[in-house]
C-alpha positions in Angstrom: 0.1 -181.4 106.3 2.1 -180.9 103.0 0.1 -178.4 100.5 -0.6 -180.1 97.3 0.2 -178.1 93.8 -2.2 -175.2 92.9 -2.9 -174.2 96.1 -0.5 -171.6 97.0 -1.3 -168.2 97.8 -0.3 -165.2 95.8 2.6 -164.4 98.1 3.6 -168.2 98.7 3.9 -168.2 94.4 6.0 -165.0 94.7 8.0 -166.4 97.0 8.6 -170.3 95.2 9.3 -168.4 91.9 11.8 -165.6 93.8 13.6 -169.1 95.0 13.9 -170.8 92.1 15.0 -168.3 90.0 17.5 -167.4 91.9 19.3 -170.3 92.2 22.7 -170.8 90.5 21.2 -173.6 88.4 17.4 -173.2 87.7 15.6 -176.9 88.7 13.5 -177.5 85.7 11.6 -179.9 86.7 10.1 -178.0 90.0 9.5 -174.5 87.5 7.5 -176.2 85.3 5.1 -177.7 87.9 5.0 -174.5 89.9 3.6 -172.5 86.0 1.6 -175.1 85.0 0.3 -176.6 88.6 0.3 -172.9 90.2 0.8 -170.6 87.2 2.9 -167.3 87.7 1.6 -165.0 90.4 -0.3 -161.8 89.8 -0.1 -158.1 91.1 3.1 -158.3 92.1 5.7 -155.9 91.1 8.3 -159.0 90.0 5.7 -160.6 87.9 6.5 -159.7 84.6 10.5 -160.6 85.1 9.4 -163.8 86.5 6.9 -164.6 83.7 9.7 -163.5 81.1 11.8 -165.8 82.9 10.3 -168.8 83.1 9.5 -169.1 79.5 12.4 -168.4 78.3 13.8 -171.2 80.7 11.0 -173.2 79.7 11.2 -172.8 75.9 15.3 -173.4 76.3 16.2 -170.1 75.2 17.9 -169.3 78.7 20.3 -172.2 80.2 19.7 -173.6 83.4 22.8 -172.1 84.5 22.4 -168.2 85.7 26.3 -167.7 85.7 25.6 -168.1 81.8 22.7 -165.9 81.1 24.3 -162.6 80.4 26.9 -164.0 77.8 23.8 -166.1 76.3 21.8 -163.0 76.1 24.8 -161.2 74.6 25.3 -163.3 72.1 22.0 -164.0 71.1 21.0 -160.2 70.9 24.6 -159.4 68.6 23.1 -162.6 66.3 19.8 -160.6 65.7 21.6 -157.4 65.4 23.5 -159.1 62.7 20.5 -160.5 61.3 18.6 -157.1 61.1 21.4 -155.4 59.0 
């Protein structure tokens, strides 16, 4: 039997969130039911780059595609450098 949303275990969240976010194209559809159903797992050492990463996939500061990230990043940190001098 299929588990229903919010019942994964600690190590079943690490894993779903390890998968998705590693993807070439982050499904948004499946991250935001696995934060808001399942929420980001605690105690483990990847937490805080997976919780960093979901929100900024959620809040559509990151594109869905990863091959894009780093030049997005780049970009976006050389725009608040200019905006700070």
């Amino acid at each position: 039997e299929p588990r229903r949303s919010g019942s994964l275990t600690p190590s079943e969240r690490e894993a779903a969130f390890a998968a998705l976010l590693q993807r070439r194209s982050v499904a948004m559809e499946p991250l935001r039911r696995l934060c808001f159903l399942d929420g980001v797992p605690d105690g483990v050492h990847s937490t805080s780059v997976h919780r960093a990463l979901a929100w900024k996939l959620l809040l559509g500061y990151l594109p869905q595609q990863r091959s894009e990230w780093d030049s997005h990043l780049r970009s976006k940190r050389q725009a608040y450098a200019e905006l700070r001098e």
